[in-house]
C-alpha positions, 0 to 999 in steps of 0.5 A: 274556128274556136267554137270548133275546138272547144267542141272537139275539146269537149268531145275529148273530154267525154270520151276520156271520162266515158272510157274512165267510167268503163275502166272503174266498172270494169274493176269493181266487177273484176274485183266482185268475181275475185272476191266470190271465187276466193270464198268459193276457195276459202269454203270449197268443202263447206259448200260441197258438205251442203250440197252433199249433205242436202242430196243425201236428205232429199232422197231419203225422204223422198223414197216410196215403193213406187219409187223403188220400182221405177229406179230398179229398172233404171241402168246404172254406171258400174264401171270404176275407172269413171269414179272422181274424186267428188269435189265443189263441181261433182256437188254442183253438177249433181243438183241438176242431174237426172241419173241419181237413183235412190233404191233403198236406204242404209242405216247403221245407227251406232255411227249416225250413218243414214243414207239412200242406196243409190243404183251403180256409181255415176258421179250422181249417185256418188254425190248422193248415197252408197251405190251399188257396185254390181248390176245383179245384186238383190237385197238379202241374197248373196254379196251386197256391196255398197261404194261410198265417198269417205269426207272429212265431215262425219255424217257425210256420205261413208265417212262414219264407216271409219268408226264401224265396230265389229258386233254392229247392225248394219240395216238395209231396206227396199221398203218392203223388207228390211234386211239386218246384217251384224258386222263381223270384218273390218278391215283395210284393204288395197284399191285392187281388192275387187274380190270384195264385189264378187257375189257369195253364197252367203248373204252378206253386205259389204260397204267400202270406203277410203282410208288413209287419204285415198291410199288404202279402202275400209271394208266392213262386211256384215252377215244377214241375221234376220229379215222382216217385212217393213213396217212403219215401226221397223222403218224408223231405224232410217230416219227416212223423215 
């Protein structure tokens, strides 16, 4: 008999530590994913900077013709109301997503604003560079309106639009030619002014961003002053290396 409670003792005593055990490790790993997700919290916009700031440079180096000509035939997202707000979960989403494609580059040397032209506004090609905004524009011929994010960070995205003056070069390239703009508008307008996306007779680019928190847009319109075929030279303007 007493051999049997000291064993159901000891067995007691087991229990009582083993769930002890469990209790501790259940906090330190409570504690580990507490801490990660404050500094998830703490550098929310540094992360998403990064992983912003990398796709940008990834498919700008990455771009060729044969590239071009592939994500041309691609179907892009046009549809505006479905544009978010990019934040750390549209950044991470967008290192693992398919639909982002690069069909050119856009340069604008006197603001350091260097960035792939992406096809139409999915979160993917947001995440990334300009996108286009209709699905019949052609480099070089009528409107070619450009959408981009406005961060914080100058660098990132459009944000150095914001800095833009009349007067500025604003260059576009397919890599077969380069198409250069002089800035001529600048100016805020409301969220509503979709007559900035419509086509023109005239060759123009139009690039739009947001102002004022959110509020307002920034649109900077520019018109064709020359065209040329893309050199390695002329191609340097990019930065695509």
């Amino acid at each position: 008999m007493l051999l049997a409670i000291i064993g159901r003792k000891g067995s007691l005593m087991k229990n009582t530590t083993h769930k002890s055990n469990l209790k501790r490790i259940f906090l330190r790993v409570f504690a580990v994913i507490l801490l990660l997700v404050g500094l998830a919290l703490v550098f929310n916009k540094q992360i998403s900077d990064r992983l912003i700031s990398h796709n940008q440079t990834k498919a700008i180096s990455s771009l060729t013709v044969k590239k071009i000509e592939e994500n041309q035939r691609k179907k892009g997202m046009y549809d505006f109301n479905k544009v978010k707000e990019v934040g750390l979960s549209e950044a991470i989403k967008s290192q693992s997503s398919k639909d982002a494609y690069a069909i050119g580059a856009l340069a604008i040397p006197d603001v350091n604003m260097y960035l792939p032209v992406m096809l139409g506004m999915s979160d993917a090609a947001m995440t990334t560079g300009g996108g286009t905004m209709r699905s019949d524009q052609v480099m070089g011929k009528g409107n070619y309106p450009l959408a981009g994010h406005y961060m914080t960070s100058k660098g990132i995205l459009f944000s150095p639009l914001e800095d833009a003056k009349k007067g500025q070069l604003v260059y576009l390239t397919n890599l077969k030619k380069v198409f250069v703009y002089r800035i001529y508008m600048k100016k805020k307008v409301n969220p509503y002014a979709v007559y900035l996306v419509d086509n023109t007779t005239k060759p123009i680019v139009t690039l739009i961003t947001c102002a004022d928190g959110g509020v307002n847009r920034w649109a900077v319109r520019g018109s064709l002053v020359k065209t040329v075929k893309a050199t390695q030279n002329n191609l340097k303007v990019f930065k695509l290396k």
